[in-house]
C-alpha positions as a printed NumPy array, in Angstrom:
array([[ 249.524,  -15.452, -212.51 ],
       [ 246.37 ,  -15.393, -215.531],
       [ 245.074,  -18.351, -213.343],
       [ 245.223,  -16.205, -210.342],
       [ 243.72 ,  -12.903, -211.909],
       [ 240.914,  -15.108, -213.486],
       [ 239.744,  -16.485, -209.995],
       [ 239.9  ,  -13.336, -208.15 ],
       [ 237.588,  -11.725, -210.8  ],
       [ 235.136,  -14.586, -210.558],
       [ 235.216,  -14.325, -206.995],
       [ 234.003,  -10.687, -206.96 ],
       [ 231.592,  -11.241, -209.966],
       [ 230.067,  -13.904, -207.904],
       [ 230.188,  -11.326, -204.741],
       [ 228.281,   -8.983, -206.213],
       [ 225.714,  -11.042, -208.14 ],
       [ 224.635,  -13.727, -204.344],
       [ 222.955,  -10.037, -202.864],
       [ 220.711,  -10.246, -205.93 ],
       [ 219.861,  -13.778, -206.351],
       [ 219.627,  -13.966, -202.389],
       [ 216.756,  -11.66 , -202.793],
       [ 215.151,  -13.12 , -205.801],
       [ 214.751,  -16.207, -203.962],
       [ 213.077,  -14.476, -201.005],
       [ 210.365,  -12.211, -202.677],
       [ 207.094,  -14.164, -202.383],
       [ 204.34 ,  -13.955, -204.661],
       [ 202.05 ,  -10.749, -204.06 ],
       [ 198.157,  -11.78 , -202.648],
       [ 195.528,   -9.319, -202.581],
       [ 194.536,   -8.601, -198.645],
       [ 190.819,   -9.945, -198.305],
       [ 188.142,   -7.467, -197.992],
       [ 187.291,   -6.019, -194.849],
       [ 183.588,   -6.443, -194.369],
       [ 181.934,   -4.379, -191.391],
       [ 179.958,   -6.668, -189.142],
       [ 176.079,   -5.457, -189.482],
       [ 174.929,   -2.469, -187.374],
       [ 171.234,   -3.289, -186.149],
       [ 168.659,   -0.147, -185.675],
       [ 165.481,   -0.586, -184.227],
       [ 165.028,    3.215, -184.46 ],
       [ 161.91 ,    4.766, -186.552],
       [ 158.317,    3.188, -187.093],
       [ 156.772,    0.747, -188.126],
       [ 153.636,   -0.646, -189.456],
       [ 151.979,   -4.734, -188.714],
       [ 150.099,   -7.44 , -188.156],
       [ 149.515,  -10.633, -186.031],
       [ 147.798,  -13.531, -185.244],
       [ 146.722,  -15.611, -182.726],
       [ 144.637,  -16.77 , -179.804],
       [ 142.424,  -15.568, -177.03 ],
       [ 141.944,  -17.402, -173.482],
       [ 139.496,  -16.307, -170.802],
       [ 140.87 ,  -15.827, -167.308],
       [ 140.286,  -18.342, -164.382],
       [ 137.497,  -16.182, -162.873],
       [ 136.203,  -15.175, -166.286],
       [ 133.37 ,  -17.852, -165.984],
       [ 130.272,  -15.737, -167.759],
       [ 127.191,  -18.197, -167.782],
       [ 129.795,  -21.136, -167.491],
       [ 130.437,  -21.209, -170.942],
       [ 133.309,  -22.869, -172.806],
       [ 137.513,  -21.941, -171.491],
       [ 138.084,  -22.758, -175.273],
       [ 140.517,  -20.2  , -176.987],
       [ 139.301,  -17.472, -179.644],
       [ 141.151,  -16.894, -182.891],
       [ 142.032,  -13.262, -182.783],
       [ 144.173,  -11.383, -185.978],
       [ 144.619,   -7.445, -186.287],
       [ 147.045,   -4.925, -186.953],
       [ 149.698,   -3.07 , -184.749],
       [ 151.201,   -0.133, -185.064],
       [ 154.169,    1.979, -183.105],
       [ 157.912,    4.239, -182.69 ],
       [ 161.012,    2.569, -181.435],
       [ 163.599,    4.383, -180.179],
       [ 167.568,    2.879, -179.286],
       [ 169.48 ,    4.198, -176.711],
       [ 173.149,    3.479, -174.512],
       [ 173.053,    1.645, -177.356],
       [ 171.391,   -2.201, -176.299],
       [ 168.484,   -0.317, -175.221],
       [ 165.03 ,   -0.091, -176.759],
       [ 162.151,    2.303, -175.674],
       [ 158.85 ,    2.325, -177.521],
       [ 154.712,    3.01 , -177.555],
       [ 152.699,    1.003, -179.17 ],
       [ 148.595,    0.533, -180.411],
       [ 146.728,   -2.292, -181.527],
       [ 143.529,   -3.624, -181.814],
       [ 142.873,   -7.429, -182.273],
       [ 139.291,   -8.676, -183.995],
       [ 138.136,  -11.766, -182.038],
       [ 135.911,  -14.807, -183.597],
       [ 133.547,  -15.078, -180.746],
       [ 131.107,  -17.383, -182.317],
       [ 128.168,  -15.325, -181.343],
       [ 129.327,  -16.262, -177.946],
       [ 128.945,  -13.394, -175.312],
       [ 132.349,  -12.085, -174.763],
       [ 134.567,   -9.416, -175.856],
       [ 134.468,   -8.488, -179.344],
       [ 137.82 ,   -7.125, -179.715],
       [ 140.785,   -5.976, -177.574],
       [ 142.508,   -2.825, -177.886],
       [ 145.853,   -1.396, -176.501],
       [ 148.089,    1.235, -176.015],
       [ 151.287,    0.375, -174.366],
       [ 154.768,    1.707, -173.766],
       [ 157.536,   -1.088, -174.127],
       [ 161.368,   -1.761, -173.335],
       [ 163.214,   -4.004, -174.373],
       [ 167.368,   -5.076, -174.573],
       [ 168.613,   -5.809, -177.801],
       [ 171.666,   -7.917, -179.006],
       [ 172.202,   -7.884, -182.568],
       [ 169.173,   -8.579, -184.596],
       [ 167.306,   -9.681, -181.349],
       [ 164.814,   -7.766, -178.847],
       [ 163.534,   -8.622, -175.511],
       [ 160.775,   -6.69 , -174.424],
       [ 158.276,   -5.88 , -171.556],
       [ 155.009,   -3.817, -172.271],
       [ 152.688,   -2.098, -169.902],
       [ 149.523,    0.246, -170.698],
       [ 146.013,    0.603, -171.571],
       [ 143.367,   -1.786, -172.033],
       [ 140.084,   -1.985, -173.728],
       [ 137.692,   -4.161, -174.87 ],
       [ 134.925,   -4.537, -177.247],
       [ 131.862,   -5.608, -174.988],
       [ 129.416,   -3.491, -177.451],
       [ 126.266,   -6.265, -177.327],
       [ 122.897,   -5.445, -175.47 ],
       [ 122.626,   -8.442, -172.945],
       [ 122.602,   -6.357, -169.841],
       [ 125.92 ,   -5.862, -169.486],
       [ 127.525,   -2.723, -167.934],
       [ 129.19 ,    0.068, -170.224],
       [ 127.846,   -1.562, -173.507],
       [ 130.246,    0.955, -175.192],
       [ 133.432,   -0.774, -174.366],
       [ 135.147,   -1.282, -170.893],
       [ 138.117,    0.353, -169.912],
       [ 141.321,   -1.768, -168.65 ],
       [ 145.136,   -2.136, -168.14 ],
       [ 147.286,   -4.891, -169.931],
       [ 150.661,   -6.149, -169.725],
       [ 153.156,   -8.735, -171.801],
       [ 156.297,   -8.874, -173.169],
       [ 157.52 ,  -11.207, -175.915],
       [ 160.424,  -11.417, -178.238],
       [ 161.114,   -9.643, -181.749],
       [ 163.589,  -10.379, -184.691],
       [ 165.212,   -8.152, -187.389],
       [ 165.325,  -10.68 , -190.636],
       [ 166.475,   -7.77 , -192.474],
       [ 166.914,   -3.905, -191.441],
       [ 163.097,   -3.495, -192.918],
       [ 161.355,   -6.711, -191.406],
       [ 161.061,   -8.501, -188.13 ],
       [ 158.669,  -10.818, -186.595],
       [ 157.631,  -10.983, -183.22 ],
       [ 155.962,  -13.67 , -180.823],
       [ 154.079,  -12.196, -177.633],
       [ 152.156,  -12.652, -174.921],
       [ 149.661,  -10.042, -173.445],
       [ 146.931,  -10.324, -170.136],
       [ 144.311,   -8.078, -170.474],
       [ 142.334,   -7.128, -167.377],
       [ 138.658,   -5.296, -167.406],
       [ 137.693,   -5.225, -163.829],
       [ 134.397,   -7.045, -162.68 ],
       [ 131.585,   -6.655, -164.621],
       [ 127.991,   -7.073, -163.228],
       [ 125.086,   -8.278, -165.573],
       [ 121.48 ,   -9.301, -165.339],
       [ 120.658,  -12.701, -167.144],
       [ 117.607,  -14.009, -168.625],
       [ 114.817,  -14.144, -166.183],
       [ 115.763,  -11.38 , -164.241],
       [ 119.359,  -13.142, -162.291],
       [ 122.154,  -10.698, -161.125],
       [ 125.29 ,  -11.797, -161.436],
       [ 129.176,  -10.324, -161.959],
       [ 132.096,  -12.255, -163.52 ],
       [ 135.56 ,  -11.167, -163.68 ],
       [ 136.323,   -9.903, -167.173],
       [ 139.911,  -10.678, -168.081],
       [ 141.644,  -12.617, -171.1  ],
       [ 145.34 ,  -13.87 , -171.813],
       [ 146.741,  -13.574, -175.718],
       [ 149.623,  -15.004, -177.603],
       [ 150.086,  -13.717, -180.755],
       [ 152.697,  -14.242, -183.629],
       [ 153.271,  -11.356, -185.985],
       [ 155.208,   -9.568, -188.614],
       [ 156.178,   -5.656, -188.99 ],
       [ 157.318,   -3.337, -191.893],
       [ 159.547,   -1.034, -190.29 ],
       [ 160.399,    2.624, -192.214],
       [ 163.906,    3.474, -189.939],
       [ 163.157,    6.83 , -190.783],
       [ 165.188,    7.671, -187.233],
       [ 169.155,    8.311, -186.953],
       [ 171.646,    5.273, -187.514],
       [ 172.674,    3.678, -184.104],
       [ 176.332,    3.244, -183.8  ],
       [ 177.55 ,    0.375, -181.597],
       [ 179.084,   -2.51 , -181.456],
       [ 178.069,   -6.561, -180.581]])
């Protein structure tokens, strides 16, 4: 009978300890959740402030006194508003001016702009197309017509990069068209040339974001 009352009381001590070792042997060790991190919001909203560098090539019927198709070095400064909308989208105006090295050649001096652009964006990256006005430097007395600058129309497009929310850099090309322009050469000759030039250009802008955050998502 003492054997019998012994067993039955180990029996339901060992009943009601299994629930608690059954669930010490199931809890797992506690790990911390990783950190969410948001993926990066690009704006291309506000303005911004640059320059570039690059080269200058006359136009196939831009043959002034046969002189040389070689390129010009050209560098200046840019300057312009973004704006991004529906959210991939990118509407902006722009000015710049470029300084040319002519060489004392006759040609245009400098090239000036003022453009409206848009562009699709995907993350840090911006397509573009641009469309506007045109001018050129042509200020030199050799006969030419409008010796205070000719009036034009250019267009281009090119692609832009955000390194950071406060920097991209750019590569673009531009065609700049002035119309024909008649001139009277040494010796009394009449003549007319086509006066239009193609740029690329490489550059790098500071830009302020000083518009409203864009909220989307990539």
């Amino acid at each position: 009978m003492k054997k019998i009352l012994l067993g039955t009381v180990a029996l339901i001590a060992l009943g009601a300890t299994a629930p608690a070792l059954a669930a010490d042997l199931a809890a797992r060790p506690y790990t911390k959740a990783p950190a969410y991190v948001p993926a990066p919001i690009y704006n291309w909203t506000g303005f911004y402030l640059g320059g570039h560098v690059g080269g200058a090539f006359r136009g196939d019927d831009n043959n002034f006194l046969a002189g040389s198709r070689d390129g010009s070095f050209l560098g200046g400064v840019q300057v312009g508003y973004d704006n991004q909308f529906a959210p991939n989208w990118v509407f902006g105006l722009e000015a710049n001016y470029s300084f040319k090295d002519t060489n004392g050649n006759f040609a245009n001096r400098g090239l000036g702009s003022v453009t409206g652009r848009l562009g699709y964006t995907w993350g840090p990256a911006l397509l573009y197309v641009k469309g506007g006005y045109g001018w050129a430097d042509s200020r030199f007395s050799n006969g030419f017509g409008g010796n205070g600058g000719r009036d034009g129309y250019t267009v281009g497009g090119g692609l832009e990069y955000l390194f950071t929310q406060n920097w991209s850099g750019k590569i673009e090309y531009q065609y700049y068209d002035f119309g024909t322009v008649n001139f009277v050469a040494p010796g009394g000759a009449i003549g007319s040339f086509r006066n239009d030039e193609h740029t690329i250009k490489v550059g790098l802008n500071y830009r302020f974001n000083w518009g409203a955050p864009v909220v989307a998502k990539y």
